[in-house]
N, C-alpha and C positions, 0 to 999 in steps of 0.2 A: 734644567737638565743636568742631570751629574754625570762623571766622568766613571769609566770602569775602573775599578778597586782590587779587582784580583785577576789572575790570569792561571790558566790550566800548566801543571808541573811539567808534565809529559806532552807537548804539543806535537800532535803527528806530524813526518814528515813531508804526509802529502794523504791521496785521496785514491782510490780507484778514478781512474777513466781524465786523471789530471792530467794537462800537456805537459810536457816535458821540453827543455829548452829552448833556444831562441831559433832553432835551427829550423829550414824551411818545412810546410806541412802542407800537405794536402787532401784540405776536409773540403766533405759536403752537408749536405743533411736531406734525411725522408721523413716520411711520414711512419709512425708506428703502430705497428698492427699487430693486434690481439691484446686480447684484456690484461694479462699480466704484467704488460710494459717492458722495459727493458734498463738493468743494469746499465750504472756506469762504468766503463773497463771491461766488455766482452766484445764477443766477435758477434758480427751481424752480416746476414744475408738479406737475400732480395727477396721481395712478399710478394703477396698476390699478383698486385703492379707492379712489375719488377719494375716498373721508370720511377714510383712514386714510394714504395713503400720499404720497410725492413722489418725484420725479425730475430729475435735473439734466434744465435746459434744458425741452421740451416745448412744446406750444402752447395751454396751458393753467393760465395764470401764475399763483401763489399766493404767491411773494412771493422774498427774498432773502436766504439762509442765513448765522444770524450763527455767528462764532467760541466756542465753547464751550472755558471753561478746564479743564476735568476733562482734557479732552483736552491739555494741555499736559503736555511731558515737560522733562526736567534739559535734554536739547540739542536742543530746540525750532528746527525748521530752516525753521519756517513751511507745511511740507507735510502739514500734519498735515489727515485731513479724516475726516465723517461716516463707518462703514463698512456695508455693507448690513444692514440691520435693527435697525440702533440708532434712537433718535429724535433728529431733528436738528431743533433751535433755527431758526426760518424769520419773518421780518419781514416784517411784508405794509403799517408805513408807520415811517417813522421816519426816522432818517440814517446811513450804514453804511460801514465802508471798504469798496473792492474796489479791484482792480487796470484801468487802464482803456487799452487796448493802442493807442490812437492820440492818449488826451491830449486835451485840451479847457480848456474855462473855464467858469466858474458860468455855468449859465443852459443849459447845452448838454442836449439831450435823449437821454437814457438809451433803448437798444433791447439785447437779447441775441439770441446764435446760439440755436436752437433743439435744436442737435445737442448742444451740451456745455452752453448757461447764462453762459455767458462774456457778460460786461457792456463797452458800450462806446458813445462818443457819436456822434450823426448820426441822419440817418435811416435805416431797418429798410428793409433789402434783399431779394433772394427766400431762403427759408432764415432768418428774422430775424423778431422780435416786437419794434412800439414799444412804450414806456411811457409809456401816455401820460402821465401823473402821476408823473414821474419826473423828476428834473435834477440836472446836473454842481454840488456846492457849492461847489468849490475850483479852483483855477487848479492842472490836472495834468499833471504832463508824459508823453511816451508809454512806456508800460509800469508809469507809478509807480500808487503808492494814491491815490487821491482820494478824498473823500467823496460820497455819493448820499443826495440828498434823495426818499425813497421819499413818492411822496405817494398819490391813487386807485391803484386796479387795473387799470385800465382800460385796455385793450392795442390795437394795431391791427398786423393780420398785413402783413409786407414784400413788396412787388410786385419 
């Protein structure tokens, strides 16, 4: 067995949907439902079985899917996600990467698309759930990972 011999220049510094610090969290997990699967780092509501199941995005928030290592392969390309009917790893308070598409600074308020789960800062538009117990922890630029400090549940639907 030989030893690794090179290593990548640029190593990221994290993942969609990775925990973030040692600090207390409060995960569950469902089941996954519909054929698409569900990203690491978005927001997730309750499916069919609202005891048993989730779904990317919905209007009925339960929390934000973290990154599972089982799932990790040799050429990990970062696209790796939940597939229907497995059980996916879901955070309902803690701090979590995701990717956040227009960029922000601590203190900015976290809201998601309702259609895909897609996380991003501002306020929650028509098509959109705030959080309200939710905020930007890191200074992000547009499209990078930043961290989300998940705090309540507590949602309010976008006008």
């Amino acid at each position: 067995m030989s030893a690794q011999t090179s290593y990548a220049r640029n190593i990221p510094k994290a993942y969609a949907g990775l925990i973030y610090a040692l600090a207390p969290h409060d995960n569950i997990s469902r089941d996954v439902e519909g054929a698409a699967g569900i990203e690491f780092g978005v927001a997730v509501s309750r499916g069919t079985d609202k005891e048993r199941q989730a779904v990317a995005g919905g209007d009925d928030f339960l929390g934000i899917t973290y990154r599972d290592l089982g799932r990790e392969g040799a050429a990990n390309t970062g696209a790796i996600k939940y597939s229907e009917k497995e059980t996916a790893g879901i955070m309902r308070e803690g701090y979590i990467w995701a990717v956040i598409p227009t960029g922000g600074n601590p203190g900015a308020a976290i809201k998601y698309t309702t259609a895909t789960g897609v996380l991003d800062v501002g306020t929650a538009g028509v098509g959109e759930i705030q959080l309200d117990g939710a905020q930007l922890d890191t200074v992000t630029a547009a499209g990078e990972l930043g961290v989300i400090r998940l705090g309540s549940i507590d949602t309010t639907t976008g006008s």
